[in-house]
FITI-763180 format. One record per residue (C-alpha): residue number from 1; residue in three letters; x, z, y. Coordinates in nm, 4 decimals. Each point is the difference from the previous one (the first is absolute). Layout:
<recs>
<rec n="NUM" res="ala" u="X" w="Z" v="Y"/>
...
</recs>
This chain:
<recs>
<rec n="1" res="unk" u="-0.5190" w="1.5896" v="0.6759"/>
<rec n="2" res="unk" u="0.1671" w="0.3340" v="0.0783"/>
<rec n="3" res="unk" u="0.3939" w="-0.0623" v="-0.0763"/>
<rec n="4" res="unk" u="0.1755" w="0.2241" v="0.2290"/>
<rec n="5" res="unk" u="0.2225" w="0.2151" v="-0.2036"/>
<rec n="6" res="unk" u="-0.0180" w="-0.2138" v="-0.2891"/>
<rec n="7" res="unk" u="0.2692" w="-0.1326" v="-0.2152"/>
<rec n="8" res="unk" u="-0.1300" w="-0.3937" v="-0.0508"/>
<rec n="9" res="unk" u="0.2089" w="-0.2341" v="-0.2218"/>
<rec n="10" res="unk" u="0.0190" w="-0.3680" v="0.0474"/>
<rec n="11" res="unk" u="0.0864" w="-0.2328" v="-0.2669"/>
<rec n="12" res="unk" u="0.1561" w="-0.3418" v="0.1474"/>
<rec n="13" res="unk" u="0.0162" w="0.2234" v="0.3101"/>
<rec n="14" res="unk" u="0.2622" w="-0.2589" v="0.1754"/>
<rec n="15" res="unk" u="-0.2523" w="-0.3224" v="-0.0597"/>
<rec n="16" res="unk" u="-0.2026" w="-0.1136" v="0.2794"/>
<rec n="17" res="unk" u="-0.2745" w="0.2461" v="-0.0913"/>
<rec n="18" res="unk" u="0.1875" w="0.2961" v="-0.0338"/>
<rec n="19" res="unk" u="0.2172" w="-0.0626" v="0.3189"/>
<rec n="20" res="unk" u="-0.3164" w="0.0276" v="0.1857"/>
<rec n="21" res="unk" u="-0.1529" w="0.2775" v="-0.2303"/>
<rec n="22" res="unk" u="0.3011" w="0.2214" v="0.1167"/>
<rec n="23" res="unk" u="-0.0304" w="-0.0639" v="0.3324"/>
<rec n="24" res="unk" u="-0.3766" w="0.0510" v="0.0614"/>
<rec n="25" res="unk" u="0.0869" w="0.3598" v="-0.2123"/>
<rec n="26" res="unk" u="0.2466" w="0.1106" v="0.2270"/>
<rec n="27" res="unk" u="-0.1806" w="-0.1072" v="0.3210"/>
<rec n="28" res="unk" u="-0.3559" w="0.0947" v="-0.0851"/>
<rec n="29" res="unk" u="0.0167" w="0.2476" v="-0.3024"/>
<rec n="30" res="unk" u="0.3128" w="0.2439" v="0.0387"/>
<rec n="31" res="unk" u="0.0401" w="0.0230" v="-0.3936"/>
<rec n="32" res="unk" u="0.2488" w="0.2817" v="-0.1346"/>
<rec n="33" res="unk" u="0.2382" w="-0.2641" v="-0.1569"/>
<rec n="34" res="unk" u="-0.0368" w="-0.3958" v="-0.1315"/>
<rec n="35" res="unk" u="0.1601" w="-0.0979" v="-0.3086"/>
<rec n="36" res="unk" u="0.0821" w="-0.3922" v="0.0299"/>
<rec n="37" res="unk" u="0.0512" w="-0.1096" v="-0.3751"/>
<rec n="38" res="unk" u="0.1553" w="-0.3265" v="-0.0500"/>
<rec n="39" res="unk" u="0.2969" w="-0.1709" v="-0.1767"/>
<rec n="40" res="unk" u="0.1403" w="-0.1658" v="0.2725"/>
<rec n="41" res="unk" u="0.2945" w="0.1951" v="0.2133"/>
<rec n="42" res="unk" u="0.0408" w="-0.2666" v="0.2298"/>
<rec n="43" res="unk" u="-0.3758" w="0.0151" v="0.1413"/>
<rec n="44" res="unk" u="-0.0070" w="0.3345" v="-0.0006"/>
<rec n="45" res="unk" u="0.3424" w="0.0752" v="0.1838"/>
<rec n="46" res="unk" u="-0.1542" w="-0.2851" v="0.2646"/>
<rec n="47" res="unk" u="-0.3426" w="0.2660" v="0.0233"/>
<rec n="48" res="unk" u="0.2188" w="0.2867" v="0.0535"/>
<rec n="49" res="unk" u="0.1488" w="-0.1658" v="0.2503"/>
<rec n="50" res="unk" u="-0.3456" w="-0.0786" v="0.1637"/>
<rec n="51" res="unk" u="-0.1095" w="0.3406" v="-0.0591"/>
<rec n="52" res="unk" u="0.2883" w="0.1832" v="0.0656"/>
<rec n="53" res="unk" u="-0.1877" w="0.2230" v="0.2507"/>
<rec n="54" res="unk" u="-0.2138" w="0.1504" v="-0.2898"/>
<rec n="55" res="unk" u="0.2951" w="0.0047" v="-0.2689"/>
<rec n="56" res="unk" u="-0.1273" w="0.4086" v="-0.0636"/>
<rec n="57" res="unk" u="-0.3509" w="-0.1484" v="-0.0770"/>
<rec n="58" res="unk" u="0.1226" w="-0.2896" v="-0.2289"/>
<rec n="59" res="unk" u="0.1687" w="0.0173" v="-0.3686"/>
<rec n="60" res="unk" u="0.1544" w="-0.2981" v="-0.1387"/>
<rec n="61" res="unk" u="-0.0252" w="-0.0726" v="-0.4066"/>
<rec n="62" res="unk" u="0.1429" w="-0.2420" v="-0.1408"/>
<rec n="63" res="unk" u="-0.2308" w="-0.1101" v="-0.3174"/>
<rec n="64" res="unk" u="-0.2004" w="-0.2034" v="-0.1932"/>
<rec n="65" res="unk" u="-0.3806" w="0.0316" v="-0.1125"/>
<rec n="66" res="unk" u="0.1139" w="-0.1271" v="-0.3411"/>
<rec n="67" res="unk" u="0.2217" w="0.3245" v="-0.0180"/>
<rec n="68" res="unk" u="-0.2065" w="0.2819" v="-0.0601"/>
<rec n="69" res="unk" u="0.2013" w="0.3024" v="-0.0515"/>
<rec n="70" res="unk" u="0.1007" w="-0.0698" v="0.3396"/>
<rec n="71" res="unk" u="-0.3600" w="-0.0846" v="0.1275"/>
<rec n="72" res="unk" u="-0.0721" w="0.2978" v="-0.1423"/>
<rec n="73" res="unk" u="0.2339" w="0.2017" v="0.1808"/>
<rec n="74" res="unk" u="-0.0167" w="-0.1299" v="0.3154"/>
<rec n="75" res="unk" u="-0.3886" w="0.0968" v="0.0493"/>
<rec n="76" res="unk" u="0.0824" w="0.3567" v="-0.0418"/>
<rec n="77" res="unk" u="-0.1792" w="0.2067" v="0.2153"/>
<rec n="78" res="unk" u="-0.1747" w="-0.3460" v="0.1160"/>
<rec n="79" res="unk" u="-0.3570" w="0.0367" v="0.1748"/>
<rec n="80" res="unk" u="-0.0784" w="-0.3413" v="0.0371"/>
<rec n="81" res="unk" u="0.1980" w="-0.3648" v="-0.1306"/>
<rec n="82" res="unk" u="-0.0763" w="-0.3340" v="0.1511"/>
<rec n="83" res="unk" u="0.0975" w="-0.2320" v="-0.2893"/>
<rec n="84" res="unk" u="0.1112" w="-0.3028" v="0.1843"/>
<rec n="85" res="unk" u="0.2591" w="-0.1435" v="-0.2440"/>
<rec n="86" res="unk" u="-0.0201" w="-0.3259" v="-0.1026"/>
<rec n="87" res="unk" u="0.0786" w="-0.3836" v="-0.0764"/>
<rec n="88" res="unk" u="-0.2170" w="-0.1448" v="0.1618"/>
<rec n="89" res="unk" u="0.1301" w="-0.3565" v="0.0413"/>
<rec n="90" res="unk" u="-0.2233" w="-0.2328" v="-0.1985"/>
<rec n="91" res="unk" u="0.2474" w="-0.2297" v="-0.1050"/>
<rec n="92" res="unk" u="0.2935" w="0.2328" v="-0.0913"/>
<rec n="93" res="unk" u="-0.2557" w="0.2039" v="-0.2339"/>
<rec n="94" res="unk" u="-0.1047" w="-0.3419" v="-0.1830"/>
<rec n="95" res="unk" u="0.4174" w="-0.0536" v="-0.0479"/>
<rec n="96" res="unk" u="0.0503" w="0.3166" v="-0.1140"/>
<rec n="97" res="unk" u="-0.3300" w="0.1949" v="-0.1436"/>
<rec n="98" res="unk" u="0.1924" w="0.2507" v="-0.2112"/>
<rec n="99" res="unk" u="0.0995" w="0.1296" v="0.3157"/>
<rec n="100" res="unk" u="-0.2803" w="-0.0486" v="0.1706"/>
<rec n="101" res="unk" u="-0.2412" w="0.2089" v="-0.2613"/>
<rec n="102" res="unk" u="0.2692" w="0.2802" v="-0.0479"/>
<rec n="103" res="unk" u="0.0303" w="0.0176" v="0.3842"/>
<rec n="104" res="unk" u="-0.4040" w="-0.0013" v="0.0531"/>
<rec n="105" res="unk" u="-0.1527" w="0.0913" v="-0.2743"/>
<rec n="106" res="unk" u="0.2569" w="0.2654" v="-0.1748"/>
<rec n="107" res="unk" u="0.1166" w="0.1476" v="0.3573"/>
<rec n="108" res="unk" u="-0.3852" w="0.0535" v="0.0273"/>
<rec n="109" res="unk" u="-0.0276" w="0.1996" v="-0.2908"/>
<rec n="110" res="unk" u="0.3051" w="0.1934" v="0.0461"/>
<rec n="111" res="unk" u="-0.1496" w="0.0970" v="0.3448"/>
<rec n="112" res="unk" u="-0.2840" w="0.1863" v="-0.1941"/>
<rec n="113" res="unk" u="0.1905" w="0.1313" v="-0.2357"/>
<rec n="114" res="unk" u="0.2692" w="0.1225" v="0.3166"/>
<rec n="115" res="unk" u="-0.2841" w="0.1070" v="0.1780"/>
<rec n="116" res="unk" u="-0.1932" w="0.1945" v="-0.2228"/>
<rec n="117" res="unk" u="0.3043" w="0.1642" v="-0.1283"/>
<rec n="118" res="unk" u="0.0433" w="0.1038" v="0.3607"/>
<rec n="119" res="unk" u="-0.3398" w="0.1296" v="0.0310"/>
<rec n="120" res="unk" u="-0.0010" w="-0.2383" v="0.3456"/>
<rec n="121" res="unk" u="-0.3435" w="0.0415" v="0.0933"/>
<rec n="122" res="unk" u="-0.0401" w="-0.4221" v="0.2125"/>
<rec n="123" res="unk" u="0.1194" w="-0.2810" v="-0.1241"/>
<rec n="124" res="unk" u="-0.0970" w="-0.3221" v="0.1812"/>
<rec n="125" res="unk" u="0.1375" w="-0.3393" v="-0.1858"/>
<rec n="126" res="unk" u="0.0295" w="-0.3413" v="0.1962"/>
<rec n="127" res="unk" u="-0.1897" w="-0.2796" v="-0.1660"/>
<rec n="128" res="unk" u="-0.0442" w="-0.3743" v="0.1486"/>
<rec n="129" res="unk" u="-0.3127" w="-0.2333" v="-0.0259"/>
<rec n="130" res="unk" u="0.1822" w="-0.2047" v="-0.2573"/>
<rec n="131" res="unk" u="-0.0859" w="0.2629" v="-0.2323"/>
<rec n="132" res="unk" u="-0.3574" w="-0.1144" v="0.0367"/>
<rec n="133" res="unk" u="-0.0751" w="-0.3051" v="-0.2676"/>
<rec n="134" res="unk" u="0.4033" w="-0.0735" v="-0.0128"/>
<rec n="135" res="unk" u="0.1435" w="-0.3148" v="-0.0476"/>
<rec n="136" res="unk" u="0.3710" w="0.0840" v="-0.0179"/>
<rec n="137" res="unk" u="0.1952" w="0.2777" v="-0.1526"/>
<rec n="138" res="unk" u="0.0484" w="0.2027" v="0.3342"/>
<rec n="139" res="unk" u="-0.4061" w="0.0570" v="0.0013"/>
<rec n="140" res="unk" u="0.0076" w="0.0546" v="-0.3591"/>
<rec n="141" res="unk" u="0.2120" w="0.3076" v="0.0641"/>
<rec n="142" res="unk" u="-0.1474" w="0.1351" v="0.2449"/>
<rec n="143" res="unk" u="-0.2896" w="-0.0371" v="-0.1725"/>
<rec n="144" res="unk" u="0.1177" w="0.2102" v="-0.2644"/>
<rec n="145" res="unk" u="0.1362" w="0.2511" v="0.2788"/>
<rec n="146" res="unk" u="-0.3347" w="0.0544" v="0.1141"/>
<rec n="147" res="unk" u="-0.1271" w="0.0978" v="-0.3161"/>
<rec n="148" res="unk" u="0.2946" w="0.2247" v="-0.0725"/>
<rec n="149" res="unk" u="-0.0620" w="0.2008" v="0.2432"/>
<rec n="150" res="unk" u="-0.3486" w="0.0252" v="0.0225"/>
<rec n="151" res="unk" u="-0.0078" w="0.1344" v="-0.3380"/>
<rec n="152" res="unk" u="0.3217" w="0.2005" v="0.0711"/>
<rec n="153" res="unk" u="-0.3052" w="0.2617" v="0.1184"/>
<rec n="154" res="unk" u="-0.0359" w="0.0333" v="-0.3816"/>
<rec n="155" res="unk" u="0.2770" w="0.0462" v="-0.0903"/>
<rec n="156" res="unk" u="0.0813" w="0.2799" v="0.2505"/>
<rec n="157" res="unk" u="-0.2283" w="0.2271" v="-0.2195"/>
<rec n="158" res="unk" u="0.0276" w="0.3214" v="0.1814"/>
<rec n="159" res="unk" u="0.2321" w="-0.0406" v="0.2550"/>
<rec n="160" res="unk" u="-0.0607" w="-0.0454" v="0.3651"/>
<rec n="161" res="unk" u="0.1258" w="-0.3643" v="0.0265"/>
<rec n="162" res="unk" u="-0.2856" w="-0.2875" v="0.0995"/>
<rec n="163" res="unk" u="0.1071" w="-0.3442" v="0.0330"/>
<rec n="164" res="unk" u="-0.2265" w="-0.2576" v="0.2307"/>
<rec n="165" res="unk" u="0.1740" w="-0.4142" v="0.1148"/>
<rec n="166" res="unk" u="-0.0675" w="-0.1955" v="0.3159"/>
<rec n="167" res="unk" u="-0.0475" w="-0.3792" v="-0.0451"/>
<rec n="168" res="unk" u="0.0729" w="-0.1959" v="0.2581"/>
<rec n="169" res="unk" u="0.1125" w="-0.3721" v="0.1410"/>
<rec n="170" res="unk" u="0.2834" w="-0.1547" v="0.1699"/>
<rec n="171" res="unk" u="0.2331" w="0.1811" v="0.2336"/>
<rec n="172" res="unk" u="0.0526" w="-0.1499" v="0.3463"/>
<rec n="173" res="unk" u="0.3891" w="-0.0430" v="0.0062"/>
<rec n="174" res="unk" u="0.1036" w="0.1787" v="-0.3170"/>
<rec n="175" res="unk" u="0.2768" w="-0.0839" v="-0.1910"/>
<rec n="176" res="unk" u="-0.1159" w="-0.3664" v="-0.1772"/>
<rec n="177" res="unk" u="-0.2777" w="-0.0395" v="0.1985"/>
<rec n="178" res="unk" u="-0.0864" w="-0.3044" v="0.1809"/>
<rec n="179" res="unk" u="0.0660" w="0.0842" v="0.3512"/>
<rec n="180" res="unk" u="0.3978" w="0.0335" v="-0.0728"/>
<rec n="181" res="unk" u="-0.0251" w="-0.3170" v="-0.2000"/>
<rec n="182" res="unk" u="-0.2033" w="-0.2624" v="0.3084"/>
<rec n="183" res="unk" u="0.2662" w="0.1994" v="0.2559"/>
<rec n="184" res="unk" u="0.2587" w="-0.1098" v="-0.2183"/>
<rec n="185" res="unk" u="-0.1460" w="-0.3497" v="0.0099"/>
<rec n="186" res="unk" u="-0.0914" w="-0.0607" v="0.3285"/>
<rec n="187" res="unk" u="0.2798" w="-0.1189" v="0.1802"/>
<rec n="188" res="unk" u="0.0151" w="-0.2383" v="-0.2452"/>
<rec n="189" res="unk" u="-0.3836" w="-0.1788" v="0.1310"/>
<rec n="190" res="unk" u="-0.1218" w="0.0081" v="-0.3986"/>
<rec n="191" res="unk" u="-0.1943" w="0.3007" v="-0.1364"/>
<rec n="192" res="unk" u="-0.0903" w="-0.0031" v="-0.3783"/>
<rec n="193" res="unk" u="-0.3356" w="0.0374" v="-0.0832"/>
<rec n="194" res="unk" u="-0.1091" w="0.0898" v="-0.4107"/>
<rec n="195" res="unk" u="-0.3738" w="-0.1340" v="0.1086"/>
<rec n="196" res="unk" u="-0.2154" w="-0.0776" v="0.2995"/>
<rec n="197" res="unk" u="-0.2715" w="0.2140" v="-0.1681"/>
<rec n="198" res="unk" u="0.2032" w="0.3368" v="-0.0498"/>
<rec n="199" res="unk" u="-0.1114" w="0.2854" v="0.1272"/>
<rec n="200" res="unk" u="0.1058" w="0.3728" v="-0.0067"/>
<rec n="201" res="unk" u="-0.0568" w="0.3776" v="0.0945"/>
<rec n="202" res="unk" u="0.2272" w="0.1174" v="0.2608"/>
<rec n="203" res="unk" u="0.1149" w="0.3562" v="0.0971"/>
<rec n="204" res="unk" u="0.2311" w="0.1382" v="0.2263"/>
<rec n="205" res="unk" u="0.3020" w="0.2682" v="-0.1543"/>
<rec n="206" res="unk" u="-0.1821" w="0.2321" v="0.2712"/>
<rec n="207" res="unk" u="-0.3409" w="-0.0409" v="-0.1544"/>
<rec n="208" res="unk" u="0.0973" w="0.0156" v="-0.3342"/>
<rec n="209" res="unk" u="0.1967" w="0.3612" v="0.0867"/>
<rec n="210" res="unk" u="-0.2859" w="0.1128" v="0.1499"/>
<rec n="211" res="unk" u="-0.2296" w="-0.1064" v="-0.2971"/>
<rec n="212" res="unk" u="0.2288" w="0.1542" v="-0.2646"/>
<rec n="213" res="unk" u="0.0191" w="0.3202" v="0.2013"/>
<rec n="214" res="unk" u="-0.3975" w="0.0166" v="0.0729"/>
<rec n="215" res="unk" u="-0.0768" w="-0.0598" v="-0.3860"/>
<rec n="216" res="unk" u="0.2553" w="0.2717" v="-0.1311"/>
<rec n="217" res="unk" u="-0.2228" w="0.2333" v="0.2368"/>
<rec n="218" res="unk" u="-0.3541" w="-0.1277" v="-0.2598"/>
<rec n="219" res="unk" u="0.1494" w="-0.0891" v="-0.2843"/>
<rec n="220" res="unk" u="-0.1405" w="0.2771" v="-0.2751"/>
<rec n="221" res="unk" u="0.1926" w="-0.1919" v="-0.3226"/>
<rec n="222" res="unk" u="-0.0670" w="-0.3845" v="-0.1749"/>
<rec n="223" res="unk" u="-0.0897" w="-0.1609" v="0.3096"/>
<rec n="224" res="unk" u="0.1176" w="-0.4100" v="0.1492"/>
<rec n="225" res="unk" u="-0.0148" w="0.0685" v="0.3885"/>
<rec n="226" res="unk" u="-0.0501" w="-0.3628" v="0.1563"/>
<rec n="227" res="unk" u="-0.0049" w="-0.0563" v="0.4119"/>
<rec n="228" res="unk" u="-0.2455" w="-0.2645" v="0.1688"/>
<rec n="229" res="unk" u="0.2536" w="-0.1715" v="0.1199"/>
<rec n="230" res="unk" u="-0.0118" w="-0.4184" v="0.1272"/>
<rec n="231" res="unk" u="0.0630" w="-0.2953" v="-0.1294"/>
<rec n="232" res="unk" u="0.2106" w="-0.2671" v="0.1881"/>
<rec n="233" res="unk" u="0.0734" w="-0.3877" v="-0.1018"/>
<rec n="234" res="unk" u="0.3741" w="-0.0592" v="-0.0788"/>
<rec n="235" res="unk" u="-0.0432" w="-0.3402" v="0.2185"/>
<rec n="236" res="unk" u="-0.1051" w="0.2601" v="0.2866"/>
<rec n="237" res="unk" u="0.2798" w="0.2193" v="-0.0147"/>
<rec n="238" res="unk" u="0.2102" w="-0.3602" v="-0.0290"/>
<rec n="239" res="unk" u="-0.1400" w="-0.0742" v="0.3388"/>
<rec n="240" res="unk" u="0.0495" w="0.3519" v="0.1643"/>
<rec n="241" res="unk" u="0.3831" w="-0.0040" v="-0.0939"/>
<rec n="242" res="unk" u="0.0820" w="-0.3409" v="0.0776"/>
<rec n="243" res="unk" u="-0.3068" w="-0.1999" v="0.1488"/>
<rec n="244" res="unk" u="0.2430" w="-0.3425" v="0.0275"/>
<rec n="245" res="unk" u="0.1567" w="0.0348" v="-0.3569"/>
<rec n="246" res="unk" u="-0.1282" w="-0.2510" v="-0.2728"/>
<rec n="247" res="unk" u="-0.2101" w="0.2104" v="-0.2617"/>
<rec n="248" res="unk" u="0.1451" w="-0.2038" v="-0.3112"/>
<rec n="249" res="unk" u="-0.2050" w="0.0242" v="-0.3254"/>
<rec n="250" res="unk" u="0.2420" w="0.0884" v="-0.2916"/>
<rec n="251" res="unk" u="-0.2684" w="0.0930" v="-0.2363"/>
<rec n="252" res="unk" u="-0.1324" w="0.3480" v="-0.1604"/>
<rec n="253" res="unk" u="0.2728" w="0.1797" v="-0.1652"/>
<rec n="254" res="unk" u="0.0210" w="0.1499" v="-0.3634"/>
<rec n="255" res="unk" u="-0.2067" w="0.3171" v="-0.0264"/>
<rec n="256" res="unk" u="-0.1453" w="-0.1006" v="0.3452"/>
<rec n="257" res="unk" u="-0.3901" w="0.0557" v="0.1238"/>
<rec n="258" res="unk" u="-0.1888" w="-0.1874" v="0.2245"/>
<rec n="259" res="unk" u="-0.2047" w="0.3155" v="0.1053"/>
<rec n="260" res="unk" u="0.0967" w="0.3731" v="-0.0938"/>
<rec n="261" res="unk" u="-0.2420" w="0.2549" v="-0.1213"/>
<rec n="262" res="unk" u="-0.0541" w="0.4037" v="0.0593"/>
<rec n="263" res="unk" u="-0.3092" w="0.0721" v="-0.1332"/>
<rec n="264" res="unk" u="-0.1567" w="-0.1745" v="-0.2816"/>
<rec n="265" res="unk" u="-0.3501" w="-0.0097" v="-0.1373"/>
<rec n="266" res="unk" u="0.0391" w="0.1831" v="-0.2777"/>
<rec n="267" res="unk" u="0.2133" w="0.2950" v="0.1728"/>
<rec n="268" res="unk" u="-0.2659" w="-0.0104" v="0.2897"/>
<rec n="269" res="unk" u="-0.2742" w="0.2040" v="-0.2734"/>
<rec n="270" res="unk" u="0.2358" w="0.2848" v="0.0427"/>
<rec n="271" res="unk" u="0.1218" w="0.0121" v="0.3398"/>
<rec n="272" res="unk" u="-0.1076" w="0.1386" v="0.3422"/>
<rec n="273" res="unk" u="-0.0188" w="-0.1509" v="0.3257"/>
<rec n="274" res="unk" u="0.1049" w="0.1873" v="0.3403"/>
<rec n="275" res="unk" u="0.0456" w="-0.0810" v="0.3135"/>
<rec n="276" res="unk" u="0.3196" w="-0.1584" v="-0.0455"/>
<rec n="277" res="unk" u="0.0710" w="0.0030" v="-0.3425"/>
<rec n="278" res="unk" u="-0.0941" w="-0.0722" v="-0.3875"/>
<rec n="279" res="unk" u="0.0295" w="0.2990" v="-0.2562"/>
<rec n="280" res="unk" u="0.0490" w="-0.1061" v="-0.3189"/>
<rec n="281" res="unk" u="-0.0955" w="0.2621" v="-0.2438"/>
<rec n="282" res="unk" u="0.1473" w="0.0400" v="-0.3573"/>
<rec n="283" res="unk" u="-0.2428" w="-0.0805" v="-0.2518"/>
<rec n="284" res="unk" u="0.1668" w="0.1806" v="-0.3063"/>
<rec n="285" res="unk" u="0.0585" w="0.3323" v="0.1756"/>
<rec n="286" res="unk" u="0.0269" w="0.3504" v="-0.1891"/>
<rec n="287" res="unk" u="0.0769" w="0.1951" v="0.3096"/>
<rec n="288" res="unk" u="-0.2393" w="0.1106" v="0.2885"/>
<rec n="289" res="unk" u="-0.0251" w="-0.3089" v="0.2676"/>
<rec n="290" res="unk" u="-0.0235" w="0.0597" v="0.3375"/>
<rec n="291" res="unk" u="-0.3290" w="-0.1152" v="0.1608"/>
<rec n="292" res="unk" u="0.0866" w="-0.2801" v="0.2766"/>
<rec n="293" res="unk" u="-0.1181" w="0.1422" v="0.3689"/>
<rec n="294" res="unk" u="-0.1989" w="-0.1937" v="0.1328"/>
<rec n="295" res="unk" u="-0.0046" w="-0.2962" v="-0.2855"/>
<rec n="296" res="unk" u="-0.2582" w="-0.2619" v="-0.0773"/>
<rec n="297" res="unk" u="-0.0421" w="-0.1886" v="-0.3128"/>
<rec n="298" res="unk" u="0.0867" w="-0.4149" v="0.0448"/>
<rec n="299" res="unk" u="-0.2469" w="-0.2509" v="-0.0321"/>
<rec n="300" res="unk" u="-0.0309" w="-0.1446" v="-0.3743"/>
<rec n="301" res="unk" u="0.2899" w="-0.2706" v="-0.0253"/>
<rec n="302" res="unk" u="0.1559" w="0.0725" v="0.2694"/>
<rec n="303" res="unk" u="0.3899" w="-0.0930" v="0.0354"/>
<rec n="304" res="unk" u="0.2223" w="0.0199" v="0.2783"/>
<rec n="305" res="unk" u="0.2111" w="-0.2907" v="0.0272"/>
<rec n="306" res="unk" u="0.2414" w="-0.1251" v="0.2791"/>
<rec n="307" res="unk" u="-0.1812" w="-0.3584" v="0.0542"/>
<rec n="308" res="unk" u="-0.3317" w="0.1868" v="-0.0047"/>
<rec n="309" res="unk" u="0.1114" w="0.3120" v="0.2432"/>
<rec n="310" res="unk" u="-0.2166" w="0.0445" v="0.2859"/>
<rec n="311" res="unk" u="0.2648" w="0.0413" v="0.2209"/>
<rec n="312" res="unk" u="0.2526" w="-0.2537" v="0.0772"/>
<rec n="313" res="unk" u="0.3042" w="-0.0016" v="0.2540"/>
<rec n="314" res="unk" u="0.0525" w="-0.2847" v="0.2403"/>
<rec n="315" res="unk" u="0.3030" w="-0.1529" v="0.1053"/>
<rec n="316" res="unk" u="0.0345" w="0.2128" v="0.3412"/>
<rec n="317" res="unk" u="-0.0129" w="0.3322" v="-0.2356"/>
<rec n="318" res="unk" u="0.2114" w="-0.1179" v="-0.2592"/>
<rec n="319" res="unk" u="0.2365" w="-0.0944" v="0.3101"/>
<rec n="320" res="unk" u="-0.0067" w="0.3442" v="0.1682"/>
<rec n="321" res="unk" u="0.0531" w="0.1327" v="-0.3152"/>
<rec n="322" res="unk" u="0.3444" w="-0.1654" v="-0.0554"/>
<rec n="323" res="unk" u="0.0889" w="0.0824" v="0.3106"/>
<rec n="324" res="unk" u="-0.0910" w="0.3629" v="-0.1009"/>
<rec n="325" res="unk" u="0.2266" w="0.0035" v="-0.3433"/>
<rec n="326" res="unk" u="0.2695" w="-0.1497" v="0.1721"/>
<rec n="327" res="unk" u="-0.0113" w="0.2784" v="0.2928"/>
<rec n="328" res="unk" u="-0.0278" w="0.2583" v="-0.3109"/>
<rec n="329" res="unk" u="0.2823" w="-0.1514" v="-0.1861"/>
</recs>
């Protein structure tokens, strides 16, 4: 995706995601100017303190996606918004679900609305496999996200602005996931462990950059952009941080899965296989889709689930790859 010269906002731009956004811009993309949008001063006086090198390049807003006169503002004279805002901790949204639905589900509609006002021509929302078949309220709104935005290409009518998501898994060493957690537990010699049988996808904050950034460059408007990407075992990754530790079994947790899912059956009628990705097309789609280069239809009933992945990592990857998130952190 061509970005240099471009004026890109990120929403949550000082969350785990957008830290590393900003930083692959500035070191691979030379944009005209980032605009990190988020509500929290105290993260984002620590990022201009990390960035203070590229303080001409960077604009700091202080907002919320529930606030849309000032969502709308701040995309003016936007070319592209990463919409990475969100609560995204499963059991704080169950605690408090007015909040979570007016942070996930209204902050996704008053990104349309701010974006289409704006005439921005790209915007690419974050989703999460627990949109797919969700079991707790988190998935449930980001289920609803996704479908905001893919229609959001309706409601754009005229204008320039096309809307497209990425769905993918876990983080490696985001903020919540398990890698902080079994670090934190470790020198005590007793991991928890939800289930023996749990598996999930895993992606690095490099790789999902780099996947975000290569779909803005096909997205053509309504699309769910989702990376092959492998599964691993939580009782592996138990074993790569802390091979000595007991791995105690508390039990699944509330609005926990044994298994996570990208692609289901039904969605795979209307999506297109690449090299390295899934294309999920909209099926209710009043604008002009963009044919998928290089895409293949999926065999009938085909799903893509993390305990049925073809590719698995093994406890000496998932080790190198701590040792890689801690040398990035």
């Amino acid at each position: 995706m061509h970005l240099q010269g471009k004026t890109i906002l990120v929403t949550g731009g000082t969350g785990s995601f957008g830290s590393k956004l900003i930083e692959v811009l500035l070191e691979r993309h030379s944009p005209g100017a980032i605009r990190v949008f988020s509500r929290d001063e105290l993260k984002q006086s620590e990022l201009r303190r990390r960035f203070a090198d590229d303080d001409a390049t960077i604009r700091y807003l202080i907002g919320d996606v529930r606030d849309l006169p000032r969502l709308t503002r701040a995309m003016r004279g936007v070319d592209v918004v990463i919409h990475a805002a969100a609560l995204k901790q499963v059991p704080a949204c169950e605690y408090n679900p007015f909040e979570a639905v007016q942070t996930n589900v209204v902050g996704a509609e008053n990104i349309v609305s701010a974006a289409i006002e704006n005439d921005v021509p790209l915007t690419m929302a974050l989703s999460s496999d627990k949109a797919v078949n969700p079991v707790n309220l988190y998935g449930a709104t980001k289920l609803c996200a996704e479908k905001i935005v893919t229609q959001g290409n309706t409601y754009s009518g005229d204008s320039v602005a096309r809307f497209a998501s990425v769905r993918y898994g876990n983080v490696v060493g985001s903020r919540g996931s398990v890698i902080p957690l079994f670090k934190a537990q470790a020198p005590t010699g007793v991991l928890t462990i939800t289930d023996q049988r749990m598996t999930r996808f895993w992606i690095t904050l490099e790789q999902a950059v780099r996947f975000v950034l290569d779909s803005l460059g096909r997205m053509g408007g309504g699309e769910i952009f989702v990376p092959k990407i492998p599964s691993m075992r939580v009782t592996d990754i138990a074993e790569a941080l802390a091979p000595e530790a007991e791995q105690r079994v508390i039990g699944i947790r509330p609005g926990e899965k044994l298994h996570e899912v990208l692609l289901t059956e039904d969605e795979s009628r209307h999506t297109r296989e690449t090299d390295d990705s899934f294309v999920i097309l909209p099926e209710h789609a009043s604008w002009p889709i963009r044919d998928v280069e290089n895409g293949r239809p999926l065999p009938a009933e085909f799903s893509y689930s993390s305990d049925q992945n073809t590719h698995w990592l093994d406890v000496a990857e998932l080790k190198q790859m701590a040792v890689d998130v801690k040398a990035a952190s």
